[in-house]
C-alpha positions in Angstrom: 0.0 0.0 0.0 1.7 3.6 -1.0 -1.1 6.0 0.1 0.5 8.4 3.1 3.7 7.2 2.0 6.6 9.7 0.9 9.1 8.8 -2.3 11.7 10.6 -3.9 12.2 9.8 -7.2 15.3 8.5 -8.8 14.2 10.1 -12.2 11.9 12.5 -14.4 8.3 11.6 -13.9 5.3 13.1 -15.3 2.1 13.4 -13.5 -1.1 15.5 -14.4 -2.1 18.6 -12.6 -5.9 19.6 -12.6 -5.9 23.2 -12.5 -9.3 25.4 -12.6 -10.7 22.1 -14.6 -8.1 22.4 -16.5 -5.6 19.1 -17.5 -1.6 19.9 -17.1 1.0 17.9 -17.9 3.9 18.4 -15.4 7.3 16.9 -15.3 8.3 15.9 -11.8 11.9 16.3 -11.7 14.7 13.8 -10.3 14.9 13.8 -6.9 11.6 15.4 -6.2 10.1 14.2 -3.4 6.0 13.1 -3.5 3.7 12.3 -0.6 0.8 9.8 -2.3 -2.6 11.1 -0.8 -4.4 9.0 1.5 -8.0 9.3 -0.6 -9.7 10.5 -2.9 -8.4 13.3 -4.9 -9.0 17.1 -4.7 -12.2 17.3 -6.7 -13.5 13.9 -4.4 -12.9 11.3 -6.9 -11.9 8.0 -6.2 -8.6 7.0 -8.0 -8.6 4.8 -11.0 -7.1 1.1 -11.2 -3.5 2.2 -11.8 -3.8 5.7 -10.9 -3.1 7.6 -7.6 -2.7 11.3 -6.6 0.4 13.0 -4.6 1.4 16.0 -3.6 4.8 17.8 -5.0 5.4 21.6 -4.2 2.0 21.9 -2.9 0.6 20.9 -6.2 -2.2 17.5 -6.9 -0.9 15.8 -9.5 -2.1 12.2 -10.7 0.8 9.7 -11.3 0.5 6.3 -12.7 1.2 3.2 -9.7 4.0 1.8 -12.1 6.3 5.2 -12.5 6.3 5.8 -8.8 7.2 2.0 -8.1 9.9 1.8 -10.7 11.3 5.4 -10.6 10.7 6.3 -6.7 12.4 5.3 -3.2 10.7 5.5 0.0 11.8 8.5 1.9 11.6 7.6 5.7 9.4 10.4 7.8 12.4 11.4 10.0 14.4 12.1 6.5 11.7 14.3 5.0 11.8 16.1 8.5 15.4 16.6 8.5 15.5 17.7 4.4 12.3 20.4 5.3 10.7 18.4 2.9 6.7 19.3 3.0 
């Protein structure tokens, strides 16, 4: 299970950002460091088989499961505390 879980990732990802209903595609740089949301997403829907949402710079983005396994590495809580990450 990923949700609440923190990963930085080892290299560029893209994700989807839903912006005033509006579809972005972001690139999620190396090293960036996502937190996968415990729920449904902002707008209250359920994630997709294969999808899930995180947060990066205080953004929502949707990733797919597959890139965050393959590309990420679980980032311990009392690392994120001492790197400021948030």
């Amino acid at each position: 299970m990923l949700r609440g879980k923190r990963f930085q990732l080892t290299r560029p990802t893209v994700g989807i950002q839903l912006l005033n209903g509006n579809r972005f595609v972001v690139e999620l740089p190396a090293n960036a460091v996502v937190k996968v949301l415990p729920g449904p997403d902002v707008n209250g829907k359920v994630s997709d088989k294969g999808i899930l949402y995180a947060t990066w710079e205080e953004r929502t983005v949707a990733m797919f499961v597959v890139d965050l396994e393959q590309r990420g590495i679980e980032v311990a809580e009392d690392h994120w505390s001492a790197t400021g990450g948030g």
